[in-house]
Every structure is written in C-alpha cells, then in structure tokens.
FIDO-33641 format. One record per residue (C-alpha): residue number from 1; residue in three letters; x, y, z. Coordinates in nm, 3 decimals, always signed. Layout:
<nodes>
<node NUM, "Ala", <X, Y, Z>>
...
</nodes>
This chain:
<nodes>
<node 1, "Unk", <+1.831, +3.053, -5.948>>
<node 2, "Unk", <+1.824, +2.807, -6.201>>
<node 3, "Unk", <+1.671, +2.471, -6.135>>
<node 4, "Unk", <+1.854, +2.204, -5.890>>
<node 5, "Unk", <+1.845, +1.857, -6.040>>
<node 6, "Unk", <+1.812, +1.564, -5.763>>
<node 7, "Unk", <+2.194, +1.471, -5.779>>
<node 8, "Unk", <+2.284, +1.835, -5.743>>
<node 9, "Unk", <+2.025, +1.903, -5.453>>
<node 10, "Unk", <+2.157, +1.555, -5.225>>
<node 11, "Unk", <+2.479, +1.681, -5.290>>
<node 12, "Unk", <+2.451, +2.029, -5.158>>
<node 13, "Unk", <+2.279, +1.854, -4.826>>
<node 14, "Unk", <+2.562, +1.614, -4.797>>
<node 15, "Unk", <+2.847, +1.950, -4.808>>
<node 16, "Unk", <+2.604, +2.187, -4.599>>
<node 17, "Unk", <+2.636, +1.842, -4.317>>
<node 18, "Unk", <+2.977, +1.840, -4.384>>
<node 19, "Unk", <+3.016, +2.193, -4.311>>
<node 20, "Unk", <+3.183, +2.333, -4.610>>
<node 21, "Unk", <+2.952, +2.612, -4.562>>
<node 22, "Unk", <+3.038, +2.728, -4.259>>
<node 23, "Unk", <+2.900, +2.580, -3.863>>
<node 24, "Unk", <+2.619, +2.781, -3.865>>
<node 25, "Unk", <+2.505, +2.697, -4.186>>
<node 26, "Unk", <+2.576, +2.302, -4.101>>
<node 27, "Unk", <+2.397, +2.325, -3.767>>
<node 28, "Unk", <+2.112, +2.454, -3.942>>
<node 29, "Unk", <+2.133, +2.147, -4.197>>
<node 30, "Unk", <+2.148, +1.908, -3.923>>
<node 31, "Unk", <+1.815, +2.053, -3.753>>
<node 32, "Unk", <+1.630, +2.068, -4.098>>
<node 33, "Unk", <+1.769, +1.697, -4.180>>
<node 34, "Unk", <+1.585, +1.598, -3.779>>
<node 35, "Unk", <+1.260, +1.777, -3.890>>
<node 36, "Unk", <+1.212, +1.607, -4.191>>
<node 37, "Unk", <+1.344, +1.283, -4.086>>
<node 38, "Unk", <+1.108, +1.299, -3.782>>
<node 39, "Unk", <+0.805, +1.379, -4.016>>
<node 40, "Unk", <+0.889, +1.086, -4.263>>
<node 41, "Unk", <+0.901, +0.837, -3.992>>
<node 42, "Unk", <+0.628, +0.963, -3.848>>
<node 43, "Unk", <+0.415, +0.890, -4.088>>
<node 44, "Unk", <+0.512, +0.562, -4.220>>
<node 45, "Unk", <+0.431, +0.433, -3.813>>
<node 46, "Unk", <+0.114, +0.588, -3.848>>
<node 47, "Unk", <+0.002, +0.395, -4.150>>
<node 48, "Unk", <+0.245, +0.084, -4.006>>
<node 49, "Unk", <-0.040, +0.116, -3.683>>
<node 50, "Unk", <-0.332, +0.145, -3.887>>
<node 51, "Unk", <-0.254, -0.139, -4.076>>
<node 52, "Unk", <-0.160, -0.347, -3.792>>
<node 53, "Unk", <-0.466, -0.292, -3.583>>
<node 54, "Unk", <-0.677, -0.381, -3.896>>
<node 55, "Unk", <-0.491, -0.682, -3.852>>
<node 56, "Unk", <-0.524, -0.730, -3.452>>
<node 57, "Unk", <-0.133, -0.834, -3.492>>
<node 58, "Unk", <-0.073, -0.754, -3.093>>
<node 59, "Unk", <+0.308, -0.809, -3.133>>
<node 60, "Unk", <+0.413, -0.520, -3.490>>
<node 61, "Unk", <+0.131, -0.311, -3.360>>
<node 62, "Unk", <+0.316, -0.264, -2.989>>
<node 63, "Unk", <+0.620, -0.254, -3.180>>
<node 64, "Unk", <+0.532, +0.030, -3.422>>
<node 65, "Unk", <+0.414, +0.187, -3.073>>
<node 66, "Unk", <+0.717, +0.147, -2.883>>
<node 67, "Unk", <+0.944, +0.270, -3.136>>
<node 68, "Unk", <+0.819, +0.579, -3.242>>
<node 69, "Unk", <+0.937, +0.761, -2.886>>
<node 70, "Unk", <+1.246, +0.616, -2.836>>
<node 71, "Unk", <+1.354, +0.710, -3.179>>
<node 72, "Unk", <+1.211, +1.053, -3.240>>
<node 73, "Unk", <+1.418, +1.104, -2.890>>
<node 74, "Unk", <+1.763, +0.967, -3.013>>
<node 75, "Unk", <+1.749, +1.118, -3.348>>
<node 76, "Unk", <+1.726, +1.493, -3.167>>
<node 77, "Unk", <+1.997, +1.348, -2.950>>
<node 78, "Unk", <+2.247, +1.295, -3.192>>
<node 79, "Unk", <+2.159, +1.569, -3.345>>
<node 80, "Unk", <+2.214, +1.790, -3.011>>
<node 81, "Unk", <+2.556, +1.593, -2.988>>
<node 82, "Unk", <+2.673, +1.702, -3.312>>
<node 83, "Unk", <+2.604, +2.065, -3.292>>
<node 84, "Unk", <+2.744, +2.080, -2.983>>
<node 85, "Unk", <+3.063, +1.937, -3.108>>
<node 86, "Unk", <+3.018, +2.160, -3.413>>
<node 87, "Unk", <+3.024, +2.507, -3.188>>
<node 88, "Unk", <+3.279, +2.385, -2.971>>
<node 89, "Unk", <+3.498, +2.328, -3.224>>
<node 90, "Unk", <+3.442, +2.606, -3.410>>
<node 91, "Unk", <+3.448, +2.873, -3.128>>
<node 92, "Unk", <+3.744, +2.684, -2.916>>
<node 93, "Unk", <+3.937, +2.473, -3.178>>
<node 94, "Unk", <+3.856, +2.176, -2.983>>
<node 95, "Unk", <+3.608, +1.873, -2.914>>
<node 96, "Unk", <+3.406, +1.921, -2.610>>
<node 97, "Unk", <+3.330, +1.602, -2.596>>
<node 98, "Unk", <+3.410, +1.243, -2.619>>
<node 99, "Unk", <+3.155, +1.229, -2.946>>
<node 100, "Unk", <+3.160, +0.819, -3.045>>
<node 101, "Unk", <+3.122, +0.742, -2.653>>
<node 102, "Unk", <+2.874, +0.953, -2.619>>
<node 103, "Unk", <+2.695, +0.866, -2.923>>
<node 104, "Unk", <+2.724, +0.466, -2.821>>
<node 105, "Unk", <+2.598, +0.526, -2.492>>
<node 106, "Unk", <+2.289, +0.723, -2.595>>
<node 107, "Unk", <+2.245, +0.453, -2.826>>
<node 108, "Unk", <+2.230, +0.130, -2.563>>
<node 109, "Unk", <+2.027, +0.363, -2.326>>
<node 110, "Unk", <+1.787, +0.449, -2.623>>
<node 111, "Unk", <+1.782, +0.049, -2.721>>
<node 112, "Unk", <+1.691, +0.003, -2.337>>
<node 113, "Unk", <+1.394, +0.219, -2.345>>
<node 114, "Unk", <+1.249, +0.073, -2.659>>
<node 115, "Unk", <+1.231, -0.280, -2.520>>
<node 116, "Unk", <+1.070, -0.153, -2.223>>
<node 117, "Unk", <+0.814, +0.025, -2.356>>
<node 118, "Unk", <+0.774, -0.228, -2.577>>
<node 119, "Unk", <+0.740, -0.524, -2.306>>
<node 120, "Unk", <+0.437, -0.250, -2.154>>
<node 121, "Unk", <+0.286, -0.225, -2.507>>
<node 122, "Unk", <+0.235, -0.585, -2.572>>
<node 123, "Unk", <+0.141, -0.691, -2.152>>
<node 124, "Unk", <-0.125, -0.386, -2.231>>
<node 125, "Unk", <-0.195, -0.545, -2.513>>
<node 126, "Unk", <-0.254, -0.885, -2.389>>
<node 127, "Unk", <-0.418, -0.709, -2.047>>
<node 128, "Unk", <-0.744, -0.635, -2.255>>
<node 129, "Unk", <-0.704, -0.989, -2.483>>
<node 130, "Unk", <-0.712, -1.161, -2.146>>
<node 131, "Unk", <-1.028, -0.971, -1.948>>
<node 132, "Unk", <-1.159, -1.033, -2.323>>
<node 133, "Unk", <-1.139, -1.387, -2.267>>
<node 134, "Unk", <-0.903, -1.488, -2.587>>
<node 135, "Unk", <-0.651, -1.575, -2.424>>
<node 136, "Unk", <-0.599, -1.798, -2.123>>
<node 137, "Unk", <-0.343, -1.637, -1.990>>
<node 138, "Unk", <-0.451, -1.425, -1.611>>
<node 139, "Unk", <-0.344, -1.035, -1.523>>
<node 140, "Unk", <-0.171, -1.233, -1.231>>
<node 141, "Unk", <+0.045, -1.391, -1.498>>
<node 142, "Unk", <+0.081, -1.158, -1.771>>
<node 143, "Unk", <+0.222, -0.908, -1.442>>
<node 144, "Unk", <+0.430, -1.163, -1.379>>
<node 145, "Unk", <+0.590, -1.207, -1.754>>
<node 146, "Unk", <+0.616, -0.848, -1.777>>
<node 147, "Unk", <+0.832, -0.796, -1.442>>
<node 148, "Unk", <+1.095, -1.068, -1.533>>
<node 149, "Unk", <+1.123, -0.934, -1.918>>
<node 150, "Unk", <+1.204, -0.589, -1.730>>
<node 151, "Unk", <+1.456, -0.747, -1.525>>
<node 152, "Unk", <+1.593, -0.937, -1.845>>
<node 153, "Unk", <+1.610, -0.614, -1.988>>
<node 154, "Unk", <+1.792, -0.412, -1.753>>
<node 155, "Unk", <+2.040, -0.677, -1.739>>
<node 156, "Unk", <+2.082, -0.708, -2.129>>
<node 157, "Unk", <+2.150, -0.265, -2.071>>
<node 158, "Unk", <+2.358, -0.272, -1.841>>
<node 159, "Unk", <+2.571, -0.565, -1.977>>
<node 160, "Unk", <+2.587, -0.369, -2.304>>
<node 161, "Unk", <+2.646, -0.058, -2.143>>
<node 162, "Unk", <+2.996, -0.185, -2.009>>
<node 163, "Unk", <+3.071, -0.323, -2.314>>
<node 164, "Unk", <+3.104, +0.001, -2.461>>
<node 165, "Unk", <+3.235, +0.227, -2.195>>
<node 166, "Unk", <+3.520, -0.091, -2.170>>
<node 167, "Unk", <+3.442, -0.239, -1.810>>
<node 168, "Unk", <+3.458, -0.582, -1.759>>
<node 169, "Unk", <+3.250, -0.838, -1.536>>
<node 170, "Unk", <+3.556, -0.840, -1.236>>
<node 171, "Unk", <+3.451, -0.442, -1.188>>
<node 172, "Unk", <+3.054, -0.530, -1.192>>
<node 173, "Unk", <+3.184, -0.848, -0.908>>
<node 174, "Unk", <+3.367, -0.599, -0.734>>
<node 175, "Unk", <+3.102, -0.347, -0.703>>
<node 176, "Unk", <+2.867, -0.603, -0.590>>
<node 177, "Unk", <+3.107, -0.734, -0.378>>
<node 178, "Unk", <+3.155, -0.405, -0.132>>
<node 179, "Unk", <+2.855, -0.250, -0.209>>
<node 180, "Unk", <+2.626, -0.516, -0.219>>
<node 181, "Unk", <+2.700, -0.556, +0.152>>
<node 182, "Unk", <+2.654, -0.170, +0.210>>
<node 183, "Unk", <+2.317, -0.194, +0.061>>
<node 184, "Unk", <+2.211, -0.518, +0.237>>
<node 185, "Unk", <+2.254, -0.346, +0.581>>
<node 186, "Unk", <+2.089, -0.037, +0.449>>
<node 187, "Unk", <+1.810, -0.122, +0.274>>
<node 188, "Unk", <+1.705, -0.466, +0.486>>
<node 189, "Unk", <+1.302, -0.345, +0.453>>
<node 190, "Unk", <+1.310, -0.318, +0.073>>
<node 191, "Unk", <+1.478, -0.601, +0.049>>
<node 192, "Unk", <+1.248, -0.789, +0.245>>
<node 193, "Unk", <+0.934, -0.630, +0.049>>
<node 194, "Unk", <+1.141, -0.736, -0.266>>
<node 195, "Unk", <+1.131, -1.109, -0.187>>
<node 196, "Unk", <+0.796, -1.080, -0.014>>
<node 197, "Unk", <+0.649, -1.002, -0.421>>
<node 198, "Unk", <+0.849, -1.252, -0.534>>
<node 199, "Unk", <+0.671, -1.503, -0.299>>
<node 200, "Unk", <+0.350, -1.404, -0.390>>
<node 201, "Unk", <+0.415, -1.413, -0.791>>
<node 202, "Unk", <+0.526, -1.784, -0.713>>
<node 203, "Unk", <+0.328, -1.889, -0.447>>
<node 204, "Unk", <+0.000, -1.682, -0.589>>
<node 205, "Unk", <-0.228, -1.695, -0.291>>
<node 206, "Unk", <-0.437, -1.412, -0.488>>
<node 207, "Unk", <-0.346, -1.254, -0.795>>
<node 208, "Unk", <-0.474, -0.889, -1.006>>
<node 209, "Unk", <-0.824, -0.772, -0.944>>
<node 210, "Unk", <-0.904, -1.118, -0.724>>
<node 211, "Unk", <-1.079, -1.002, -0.347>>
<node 212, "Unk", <-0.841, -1.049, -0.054>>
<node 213, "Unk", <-0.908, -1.006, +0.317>>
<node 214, "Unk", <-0.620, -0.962, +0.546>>
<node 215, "Unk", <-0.867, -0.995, +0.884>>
<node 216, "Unk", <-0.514, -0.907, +1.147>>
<node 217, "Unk", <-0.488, -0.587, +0.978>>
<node 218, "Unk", <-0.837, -0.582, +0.919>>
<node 219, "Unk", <-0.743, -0.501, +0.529>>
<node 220, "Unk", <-0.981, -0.569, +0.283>>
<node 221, "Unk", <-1.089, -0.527, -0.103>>
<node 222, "Unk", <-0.935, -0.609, -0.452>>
<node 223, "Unk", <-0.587, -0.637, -0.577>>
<node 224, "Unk", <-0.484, -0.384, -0.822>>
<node 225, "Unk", <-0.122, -0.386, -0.871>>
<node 226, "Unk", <+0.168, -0.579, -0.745>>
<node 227, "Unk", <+0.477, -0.393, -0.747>>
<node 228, "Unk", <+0.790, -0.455, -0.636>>
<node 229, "Unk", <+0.774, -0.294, -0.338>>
<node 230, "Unk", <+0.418, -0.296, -0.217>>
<node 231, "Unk", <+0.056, -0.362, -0.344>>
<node 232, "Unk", <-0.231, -0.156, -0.371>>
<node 233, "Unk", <-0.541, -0.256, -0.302>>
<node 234, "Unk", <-0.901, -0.091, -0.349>>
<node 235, "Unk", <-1.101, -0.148, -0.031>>
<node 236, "Unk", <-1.499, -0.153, -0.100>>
<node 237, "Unk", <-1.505, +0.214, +0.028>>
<node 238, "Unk", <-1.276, +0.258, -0.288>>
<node 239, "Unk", <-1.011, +0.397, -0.116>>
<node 240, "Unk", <-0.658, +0.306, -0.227>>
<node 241, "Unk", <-0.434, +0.079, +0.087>>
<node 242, "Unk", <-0.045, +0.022, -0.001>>
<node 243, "Unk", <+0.060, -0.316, +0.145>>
<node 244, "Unk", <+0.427, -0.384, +0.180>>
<node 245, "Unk", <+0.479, -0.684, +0.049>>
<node 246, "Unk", <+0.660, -0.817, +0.368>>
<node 247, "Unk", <+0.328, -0.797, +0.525>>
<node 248, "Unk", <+0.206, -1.073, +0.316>>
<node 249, "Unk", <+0.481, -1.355, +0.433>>
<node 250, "Unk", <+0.364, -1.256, +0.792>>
<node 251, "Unk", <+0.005, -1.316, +0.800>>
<node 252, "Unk", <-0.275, -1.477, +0.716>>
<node 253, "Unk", <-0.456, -1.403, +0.394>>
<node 254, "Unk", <-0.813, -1.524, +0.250>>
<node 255, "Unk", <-0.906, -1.541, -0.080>>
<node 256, "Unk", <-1.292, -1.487, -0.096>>
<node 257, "Unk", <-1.296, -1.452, -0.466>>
<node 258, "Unk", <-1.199, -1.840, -0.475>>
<node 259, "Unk", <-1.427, -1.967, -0.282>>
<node 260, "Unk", <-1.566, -2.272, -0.432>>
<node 261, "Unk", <-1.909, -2.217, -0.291>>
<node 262, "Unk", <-2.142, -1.947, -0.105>>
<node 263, "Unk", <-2.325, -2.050, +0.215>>
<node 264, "Unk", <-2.687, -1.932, +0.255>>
<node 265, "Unk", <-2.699, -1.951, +0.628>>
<node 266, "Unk", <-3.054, -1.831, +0.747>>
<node 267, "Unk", <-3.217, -1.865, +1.134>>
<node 268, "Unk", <-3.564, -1.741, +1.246>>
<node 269, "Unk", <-3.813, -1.762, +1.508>>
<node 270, "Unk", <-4.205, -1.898, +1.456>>
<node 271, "Unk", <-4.449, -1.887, +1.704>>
<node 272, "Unk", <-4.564, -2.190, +1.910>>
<node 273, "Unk", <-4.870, -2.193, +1.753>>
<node 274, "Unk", <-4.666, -2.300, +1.440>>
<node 275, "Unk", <-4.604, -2.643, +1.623>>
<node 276, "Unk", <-4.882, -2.827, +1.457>>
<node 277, "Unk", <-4.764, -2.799, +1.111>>
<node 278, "Unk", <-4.381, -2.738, +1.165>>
<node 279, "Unk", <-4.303, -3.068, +1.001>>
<node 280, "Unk", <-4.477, -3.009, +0.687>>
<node 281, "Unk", <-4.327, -2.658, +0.675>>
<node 282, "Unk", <-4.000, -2.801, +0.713>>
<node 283, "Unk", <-4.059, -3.027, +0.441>>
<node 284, "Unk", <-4.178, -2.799, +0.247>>
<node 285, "Unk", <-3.874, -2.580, +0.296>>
<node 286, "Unk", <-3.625, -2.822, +0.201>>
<node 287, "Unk", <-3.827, -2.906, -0.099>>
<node 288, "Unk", <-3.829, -2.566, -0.230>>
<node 289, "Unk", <-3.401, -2.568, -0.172>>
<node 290, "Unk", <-3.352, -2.930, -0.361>>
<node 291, "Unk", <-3.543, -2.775, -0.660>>
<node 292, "Unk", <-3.359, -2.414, -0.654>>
<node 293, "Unk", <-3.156, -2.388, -0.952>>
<node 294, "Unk", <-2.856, -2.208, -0.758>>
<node 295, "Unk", <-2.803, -2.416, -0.513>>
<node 296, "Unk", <-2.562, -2.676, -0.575>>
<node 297, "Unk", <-2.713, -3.033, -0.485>>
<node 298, "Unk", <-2.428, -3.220, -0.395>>
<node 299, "Unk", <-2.362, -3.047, -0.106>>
<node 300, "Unk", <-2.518, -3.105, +0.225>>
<node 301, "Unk", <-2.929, -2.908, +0.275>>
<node 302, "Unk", <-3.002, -2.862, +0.608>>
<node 303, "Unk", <-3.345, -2.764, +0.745>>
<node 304, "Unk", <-3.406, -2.808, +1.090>>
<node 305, "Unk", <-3.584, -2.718, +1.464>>
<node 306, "Unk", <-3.286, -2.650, +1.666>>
<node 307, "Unk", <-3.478, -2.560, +1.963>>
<node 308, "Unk", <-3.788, -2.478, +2.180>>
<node 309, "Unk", <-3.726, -2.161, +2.288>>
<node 310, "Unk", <-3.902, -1.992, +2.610>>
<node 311, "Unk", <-4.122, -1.833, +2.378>>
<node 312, "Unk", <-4.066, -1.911, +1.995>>
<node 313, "Unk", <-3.949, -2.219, +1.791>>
<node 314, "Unk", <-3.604, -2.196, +1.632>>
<node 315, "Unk", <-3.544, -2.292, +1.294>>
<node 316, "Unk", <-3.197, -2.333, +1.142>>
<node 317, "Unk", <-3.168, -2.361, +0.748>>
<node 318, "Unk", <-2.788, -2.415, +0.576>>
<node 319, "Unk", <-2.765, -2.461, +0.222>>
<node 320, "Unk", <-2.457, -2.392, -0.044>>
<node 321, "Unk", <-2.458, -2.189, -0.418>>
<node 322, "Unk", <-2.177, -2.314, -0.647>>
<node 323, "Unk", <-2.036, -1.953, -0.722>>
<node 324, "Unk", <-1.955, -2.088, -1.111>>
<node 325, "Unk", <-2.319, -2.032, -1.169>>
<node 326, "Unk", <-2.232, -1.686, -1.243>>
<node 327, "Unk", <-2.526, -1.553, -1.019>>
<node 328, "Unk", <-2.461, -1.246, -0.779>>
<node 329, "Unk", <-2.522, -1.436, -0.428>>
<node 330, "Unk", <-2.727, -1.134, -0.278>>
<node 331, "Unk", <-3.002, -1.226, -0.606>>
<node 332, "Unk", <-3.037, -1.563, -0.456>>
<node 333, "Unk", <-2.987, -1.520, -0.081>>
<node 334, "Unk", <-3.312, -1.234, -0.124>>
<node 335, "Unk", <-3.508, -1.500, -0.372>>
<node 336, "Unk", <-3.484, -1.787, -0.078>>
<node 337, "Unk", <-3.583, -1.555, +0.153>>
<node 338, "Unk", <-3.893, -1.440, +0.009>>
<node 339, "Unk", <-3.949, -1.766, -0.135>>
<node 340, "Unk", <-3.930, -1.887, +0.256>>
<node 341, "Unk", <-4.141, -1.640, +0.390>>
<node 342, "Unk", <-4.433, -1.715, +0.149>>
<node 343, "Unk", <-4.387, -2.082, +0.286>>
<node 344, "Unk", <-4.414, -1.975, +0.631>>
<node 345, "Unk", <-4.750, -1.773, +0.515>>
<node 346, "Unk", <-4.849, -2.051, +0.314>>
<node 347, "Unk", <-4.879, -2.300, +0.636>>
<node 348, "Unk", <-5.072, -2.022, +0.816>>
<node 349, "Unk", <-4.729, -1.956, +1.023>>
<node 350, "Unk", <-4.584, -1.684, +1.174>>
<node 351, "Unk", <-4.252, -1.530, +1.188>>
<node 352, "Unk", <-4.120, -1.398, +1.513>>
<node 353, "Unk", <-3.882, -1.228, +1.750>>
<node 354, "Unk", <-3.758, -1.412, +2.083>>
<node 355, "Unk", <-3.904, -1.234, +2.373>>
<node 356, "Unk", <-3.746, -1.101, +2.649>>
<node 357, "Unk", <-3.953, -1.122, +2.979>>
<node 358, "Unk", <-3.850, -0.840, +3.273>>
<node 359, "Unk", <-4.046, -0.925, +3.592>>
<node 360, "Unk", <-4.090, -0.624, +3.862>>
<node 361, "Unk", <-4.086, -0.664, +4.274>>
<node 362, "Unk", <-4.443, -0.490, +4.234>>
<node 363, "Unk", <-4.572, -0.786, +4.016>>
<node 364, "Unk", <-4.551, -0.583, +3.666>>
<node 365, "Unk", <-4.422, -0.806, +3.420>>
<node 366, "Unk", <-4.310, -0.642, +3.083>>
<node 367, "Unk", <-4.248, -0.834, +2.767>>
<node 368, "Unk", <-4.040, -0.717, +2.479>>
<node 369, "Unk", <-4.073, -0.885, +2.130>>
<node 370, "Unk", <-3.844, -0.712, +1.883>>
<node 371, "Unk", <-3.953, -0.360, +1.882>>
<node 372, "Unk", <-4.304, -0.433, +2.035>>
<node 373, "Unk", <-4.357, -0.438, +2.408>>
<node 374, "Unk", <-4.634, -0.596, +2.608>>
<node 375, "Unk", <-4.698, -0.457, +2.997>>
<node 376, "Unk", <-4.854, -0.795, +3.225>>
<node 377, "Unk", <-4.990, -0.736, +3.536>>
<node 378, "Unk", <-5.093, -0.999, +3.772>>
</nodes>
C-alpha cells in the first residue's frame, strides 16, 4: 500500500462518511470518527481541569466539569441517529426518521443538561468556598441560588424546545389553562409542600446544617437539605426525618443554633449549718462568675438564697455565655460547677439533698436524704 499523504487520508474519511463505500463501511467510519473524537476531547478537559484547579478558577473549572458528560453523550447520539438512518435507508429505501428534528431536539435537551450540571458544579463549588469561610455567602443561600437557576433553566429548555418542534406560547397557555386546573385538584399536597419551601427560602427561620426543634412534633436535629418537596433532617440519634414542607407554615419552630446566648442555670441544697457563712459564699460565688471569661457581663448574674427549706438552704445561681465565644457550653457549664463546688468546700460548706421525713403511727420516723436513709425513733 503505498503511503497516504494527509490530503489523501482526510479525504478518504470524508467519502467513507459520505458513504461512497458502501453503509457498512460508513457506519463503521462514523463509530471510529466518535472514538477518536471522544478521546481528543477527553483529553484536552483533562489538562483544561488541571490547569484550572491550579488556578482555583471555580467558574472554567465547573465548566470543563459539566461539559465533558453532556457532550461525550450527544456526540454517541448523533452518531446512533445517523446509523440508524443509514440502515434504514439502505435496507428499506427510506428514512426512518425525522433526522434534523431529531437531531435539534437532542441538541436543546443535551444544552439543558449541561447548564444543570453545571449550576451543581459551581453551588458544589462554592458549598466548600463557603464552610471554608472565603466567601460570605451561607449553604442556606447558595441552595437557594441554585434552585431558582434550575427553574431558570428548565424554562430557557422548554421555551427552546417549542421553538424547534414549531409550538407557540397560545399551546403552552392552553395546556396550562385545562391542565393546570386538573393538576391543582390533584396534586393540592405537593402543591402546598411546594410553597411551604418557598416560604422558608424567603422567610429563612433556619437554613442548611443550622439546629431546629419542632417541640409539637417533637422533631429535632440539623437541617440537611431543603428540597422542594420536603426536608431532611438528622436528629442527634443520626437518624434521617423527612419533613413536608407544609409542616413548617403550620407550626412552631425554634432555632437553637441562633441563640444569642446560653443560660447556665444551676440550683443546690447546703446544709443549715452553712448559715453562718452563706453570705460570704454567696459573694464569693458571684465573684468567681463576674471574673469568668465565658460569661458575658452585660447580662444580668444572679446568685441568691431562694429559700429555707425544712431541712436544707436553697441556693439559686443564673448566669448567661455569649455563644460567639466559640466555647462548647458543656466545657463551661462543668468548669462553673467544679469551680462552685470548691467554693462551697472552701467555706467549710456542705452540699446536700432535701430530705424527705415519713413519720409512722408506731412513732418510727424515717428520713430519706438522696439515696441515704436515716431510721428515728422516739
């Protein structure tokens, strides 16, 4: 065979895709042509991704990510198309199919895919930027962006879709028309769940991964995705709950995780023989809370005797942590605590249960103090 220059060589491709050399031969062409094609392209996004991460360019580096699918899918498409058209032509004398049509609308649906993968890319993207603190923009939002894009998107399809198969707006009014009503009667719940997300995205009483309690359902744990439908949430047993987002335009939801402040709310019981230096230990209590680091200052510190029991002293102590300190609240609540009882040791004090007293007809009296119990006999 004597040597092919390159003129000679692209022309014998472009006649083997023409088919001068038969269907089979031209099918075969068209399948080689999708292989290499596939492995070229393939390997300029490679070095296209490489670069771009290099680069931390969020917006070509989702790009070069998005496309690569979408196209390697479209180009075996058309290529499926034609050599179907090819044998049916060849073996029936006719065109199966409706090829430019066909072609068009695998193209729009293919465009369609692309920009929604591509809005996912860059809201992935931008996920990690934004729990990596460069960017101020929240999940909550960033959700939010991505699910209006995707209706954008759909839209922006399905206008274009018409546009080639030659339907007009009046046949899109129409449709909506009749069977908009159909579908309002039959689908009132997902409608309703529908709107209920929307409320939330504008209304955001909590947003992605904040803590949420929902105390009439007795629901509670961490967002994790608000869909369109329903939320899921990851209750501290880490088990997955599916809220319909109806539920959340019919109840009452708290937001723990924006709580400006934690209360440390702490009561005991001291012994009456604590009553001598009570008001030094108070003092001493409140003293130790105005210095703690954690707890914020401007808010009201509260150390007092609430009451002489029947057999102990009661001592109520309130006092507030600013949770922008950053501190985990069950560090600080055990710190005061033992920080307390070495006070309490300190003034030669002692901690104690109330005591319950049970008197008998036969004059046995029996005392209980927490776990301890005392028999008194008269």
């Amino acid at each position: 065979m004597e040597h092919l220059d390159p003129p000679q060589l692209l022309k014998m491709c472009s006649e083997t895709l023409e088919g001068q050399y038969g269907p089979a031969i031209q099918t075969a062409g068209i399948i080689a042509f999708v292989l290499i094609f596939n492995f070229i392209v393939s390997s300029l996004l490679f070095q296209l991704r490489e670069r771009f991460m290099s680069q931390q360019n969020v917006w070509a580096l989702s790009f070069v990510a998005a496309v690569q699918k979408p196209l390697r899918y479209f180009v075996w498409f058309v290529a499926a198309v034609c050599s179907l058209d090819i044998l049916s032509f060849s073996l029936f004398q006719f065109h199966a199919l409706n090829i430019h049509l066909v072609l068009s609308i695998g193209a729009v649906l293919t465009f369609g895919w692309f920009l929604l993968r591509w809005n996912a890319k860059v809201v992935q993207f931008m996920m990690q930027m934004s729990q990596n603190h460069t960017i101020a923009l929240t999940p909550g939002k960033l959700d939010l962006i991505s699910k209006i894009a995707t209706i954008t998107v759909i839209f922006v399809t399905l206008l274009m879709l018409m546009d080639v198969t030659g339907r007009n707006m009046q046949t899109l009014i129409a449709f909506g028309g009749v069977g908009g009503l159909a579908l309002a009667f039959a689908s009132q719940q997902v409608i309703s769940n529908f709107f209920g997300g929307l409320m939330v995205y504008i209304t955001q009483p909590f947003t992605i991964g904040e803590w949420v309690n929902l105390p009439e359902r007795k629901i509670e744990g961490h967002i994790e995705e608000i869909g369109w439908y329903m939320t899921r949430i990851r209750n501290f047993d880490k088990r997955p709950i599916y809220v319909p987002n109806s539920i959340f335009t019919q109840t009452i939801v708290i937001t723990p995780s924006r709580m400006s402040h934690e209360r440390f709310h702490q009561s005991f019981h001291l012994r009456y023989h604590s009553l001598e230096s009570i008001i030094s230990l108070l003092q001493a209590i409140r003293l130790m809370l105005a210095k703690h680091e954690y707890i914020d200052q401007g808010q009201a510190i509260d150390v007092f005797l609430t009451n002489l029991g029947p057999s102990a002293l009661d001592i109520d102590i309130s006092a507030y942590m600013a949770t922008s300190s950053g501190i985990k609240f069950a560090a600080v609540r055990q710190d005061i605590l033992l920080k307390i009882a070495g006070i309490v040791t300190e003034y030669k004090a002692e901690i104690t249960a109330p005591a319950q007293t049970l008197e008998f007809p036969s004059g046995v009296i029996i005392q209980t103090r927490g776990s301890n119990l005392e028999l008194v006999t008269n």
